[in-house]
GUMARZA-414956 format. One record per residue: x, y, z of N, C-alpha, C in turn; residue in one letter. Coordinates in steps of 0.05 Angstrom, whole numbers, padded with zeros to 5 digits, always signed. Example, Ala and Ser with C-alpha at 12.3 -4.5 7.8 and 13.67 -1.06 7.14 Angstrom:
! residues 2
+00264-00114+00156+00246-00090+00156+00264-00066+00156A/+00257-00045+00142+00273-00021+00143+00258+00001+00157S/
//
This chain:
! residues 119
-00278+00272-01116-00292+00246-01111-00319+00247-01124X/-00329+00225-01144-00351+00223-01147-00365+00208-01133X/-00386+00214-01140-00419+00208-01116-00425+00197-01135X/-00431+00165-01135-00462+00158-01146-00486+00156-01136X/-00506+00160-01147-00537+00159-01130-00550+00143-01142X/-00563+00128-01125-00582+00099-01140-00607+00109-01145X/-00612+00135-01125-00638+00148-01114-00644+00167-01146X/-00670+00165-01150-00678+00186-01173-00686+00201-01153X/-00690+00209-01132-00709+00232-01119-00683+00254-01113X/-00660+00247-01126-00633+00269-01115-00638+00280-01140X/-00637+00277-01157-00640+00288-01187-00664+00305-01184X/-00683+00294-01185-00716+00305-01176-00706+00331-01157X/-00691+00335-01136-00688+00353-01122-00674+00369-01129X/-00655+00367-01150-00636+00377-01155-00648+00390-01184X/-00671+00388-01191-00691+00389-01219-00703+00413-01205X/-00713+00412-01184-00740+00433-01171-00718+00454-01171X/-00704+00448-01154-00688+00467-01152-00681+00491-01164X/-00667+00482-01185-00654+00496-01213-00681+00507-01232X/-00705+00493-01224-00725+00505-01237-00732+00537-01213X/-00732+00533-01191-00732+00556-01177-00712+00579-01176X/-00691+00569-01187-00669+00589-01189-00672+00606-01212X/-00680+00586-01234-00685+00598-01265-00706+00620-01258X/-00734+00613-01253-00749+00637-01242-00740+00654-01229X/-00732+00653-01202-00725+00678-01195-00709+00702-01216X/-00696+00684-01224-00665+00705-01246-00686+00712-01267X/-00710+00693-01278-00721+00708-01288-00740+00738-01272X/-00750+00723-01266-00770+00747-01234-00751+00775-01236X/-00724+00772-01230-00709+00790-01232-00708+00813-01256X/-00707+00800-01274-00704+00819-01306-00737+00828-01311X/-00755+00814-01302-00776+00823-01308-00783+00862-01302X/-00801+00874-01335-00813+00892-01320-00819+00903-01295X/-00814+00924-01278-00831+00930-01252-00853+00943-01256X/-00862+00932-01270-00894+00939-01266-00909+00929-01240X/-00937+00939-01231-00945+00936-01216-00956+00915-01220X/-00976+00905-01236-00976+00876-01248-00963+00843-01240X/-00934+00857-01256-00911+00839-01255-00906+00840-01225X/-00899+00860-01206-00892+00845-01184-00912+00838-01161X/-00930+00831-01163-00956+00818-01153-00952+00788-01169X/-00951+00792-01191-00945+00759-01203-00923+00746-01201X/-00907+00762-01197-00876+00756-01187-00875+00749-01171X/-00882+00756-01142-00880+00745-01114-00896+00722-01112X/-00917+00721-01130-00935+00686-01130-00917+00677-01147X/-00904+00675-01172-00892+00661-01172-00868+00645-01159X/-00859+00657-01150-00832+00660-01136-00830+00632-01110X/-00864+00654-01094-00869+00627-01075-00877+00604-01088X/-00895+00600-01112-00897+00574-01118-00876+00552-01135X/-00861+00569-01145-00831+00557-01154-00817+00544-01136X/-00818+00557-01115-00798+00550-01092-00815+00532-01078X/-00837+00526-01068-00856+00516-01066-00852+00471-01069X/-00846+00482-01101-00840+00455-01111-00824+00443-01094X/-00801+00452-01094-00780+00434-01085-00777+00425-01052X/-00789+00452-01040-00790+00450-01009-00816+00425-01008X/-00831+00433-01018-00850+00403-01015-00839+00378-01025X/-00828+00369-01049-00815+00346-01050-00797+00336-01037X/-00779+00358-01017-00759+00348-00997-00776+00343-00970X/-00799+00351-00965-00809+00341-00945-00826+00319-00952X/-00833+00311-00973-00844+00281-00984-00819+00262-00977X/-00797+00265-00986-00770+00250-00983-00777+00247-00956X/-00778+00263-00939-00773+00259-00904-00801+00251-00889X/-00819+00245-00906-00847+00243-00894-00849+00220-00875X/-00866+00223-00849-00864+00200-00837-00887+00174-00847X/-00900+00176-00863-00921+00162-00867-00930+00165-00906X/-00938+00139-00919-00955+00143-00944-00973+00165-00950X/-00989+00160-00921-01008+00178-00928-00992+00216-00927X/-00975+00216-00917-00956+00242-00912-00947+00252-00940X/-00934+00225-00960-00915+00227-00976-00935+00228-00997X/-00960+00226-00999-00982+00227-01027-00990+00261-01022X/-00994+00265-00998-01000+00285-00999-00987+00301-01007X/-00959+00309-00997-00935+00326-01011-00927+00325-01031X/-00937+00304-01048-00925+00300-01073-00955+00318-01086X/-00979+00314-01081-01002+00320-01098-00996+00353-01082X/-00987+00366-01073-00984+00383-01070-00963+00408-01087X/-00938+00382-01091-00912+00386-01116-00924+00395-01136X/-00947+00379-01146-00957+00379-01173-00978+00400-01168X/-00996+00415-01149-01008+00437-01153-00988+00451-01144X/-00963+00459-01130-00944+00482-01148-00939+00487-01167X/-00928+00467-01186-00917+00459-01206-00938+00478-01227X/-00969+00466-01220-00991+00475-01242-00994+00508-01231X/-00990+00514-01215-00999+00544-01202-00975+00562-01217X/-00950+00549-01213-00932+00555-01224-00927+00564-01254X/-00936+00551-01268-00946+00540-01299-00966+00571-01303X/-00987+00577-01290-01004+00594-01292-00989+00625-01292X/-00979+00624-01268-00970+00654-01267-00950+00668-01287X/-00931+00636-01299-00915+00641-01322-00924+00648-01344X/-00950+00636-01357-00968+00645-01373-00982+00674-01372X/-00982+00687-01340-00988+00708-01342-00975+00734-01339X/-00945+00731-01332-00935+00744-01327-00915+00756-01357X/-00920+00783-01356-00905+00802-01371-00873+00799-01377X/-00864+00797-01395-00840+00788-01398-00821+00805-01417X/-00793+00811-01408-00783+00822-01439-00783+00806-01467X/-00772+00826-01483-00772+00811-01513-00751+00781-01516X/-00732+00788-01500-00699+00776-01498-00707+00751-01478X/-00729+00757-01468-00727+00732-01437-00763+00708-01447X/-00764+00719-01477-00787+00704-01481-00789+00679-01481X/-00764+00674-01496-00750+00633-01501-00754+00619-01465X/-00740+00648-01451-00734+00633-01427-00762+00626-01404X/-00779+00641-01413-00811+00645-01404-00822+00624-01408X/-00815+00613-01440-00833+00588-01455-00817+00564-01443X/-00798+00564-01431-00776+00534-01427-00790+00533-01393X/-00788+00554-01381-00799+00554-01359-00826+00542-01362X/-00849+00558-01374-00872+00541-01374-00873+00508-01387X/-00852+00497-01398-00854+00463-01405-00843+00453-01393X/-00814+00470-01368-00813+00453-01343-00834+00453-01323X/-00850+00473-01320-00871+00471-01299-00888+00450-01311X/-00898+00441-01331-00915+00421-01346-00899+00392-01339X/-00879+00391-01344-00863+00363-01339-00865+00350-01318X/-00852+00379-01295-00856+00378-01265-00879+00362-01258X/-00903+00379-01269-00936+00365-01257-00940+00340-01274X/-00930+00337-01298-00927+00300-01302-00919+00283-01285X/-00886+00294-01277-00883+00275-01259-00886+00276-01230X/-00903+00290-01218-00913+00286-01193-00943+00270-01194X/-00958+00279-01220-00983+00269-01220-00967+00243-01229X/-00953+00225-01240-00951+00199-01245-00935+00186-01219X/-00920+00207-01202-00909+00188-01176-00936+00188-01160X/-00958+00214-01151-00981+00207-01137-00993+00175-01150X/-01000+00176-01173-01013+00157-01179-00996+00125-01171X/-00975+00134-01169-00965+00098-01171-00961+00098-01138X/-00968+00121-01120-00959+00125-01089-00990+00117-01082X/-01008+00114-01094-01037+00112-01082-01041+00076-01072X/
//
């Protein structure tokens, strides 16, 4: 049976998501350096981060609830962005490092453009 959804915020959820899964599996192959898993565990939480806050924007009881969780999406999103940039990577998982950091960039587009039209 197919599902249609009228809702863009199932997609959006279903977006954070898969962007947290990709990290982790990356997180996984990464070096164990001491470095890397200090940046790893911030990443990890702020990947995951994303999406648990956009599902509680979805469920928010109030505007002022749902601006906040969303401007919160988008400083994961950017925190997220950061640690990718800093974190040590193999040779083989570099493509997947760089795709990661222009979904974290997209991510914080579109939370900074839903805050703005939620204000």
């Amino acid at each position: 049976m197919t599902e249609i959804r009228n809702s863009k915020h199932y997609d959006l959820e279903e977006r954070t998501l898969q962007f947290a899964k990709r990290v982790i599996a990356l997180v996984n192959r990464m070096p164990k350096t001491l470095p890397n898993i200090e940046i790893g565990r911030q990443l990890v939480k702020s990947s995951g981060s994303v999406g648990a806050n956009y599902i509680e924007a979805n469920e928010s009881l109030s505007k002022k609830d749902f601006f906040m969780r969303i401007k919160i999406c988008r400083k994961e999103s950017k925190e997220s962005r950061y640690w990718l940039k800093l974190v040590q990577v193999k040779e083989a998982d570099e493509k997947e490092r760089e795709s990661l950091i222009l979904e974290a960039t997209e991510l914080m587009k579109i939370f900074g453009s839903i805050a703005e039209k939620s204000k």
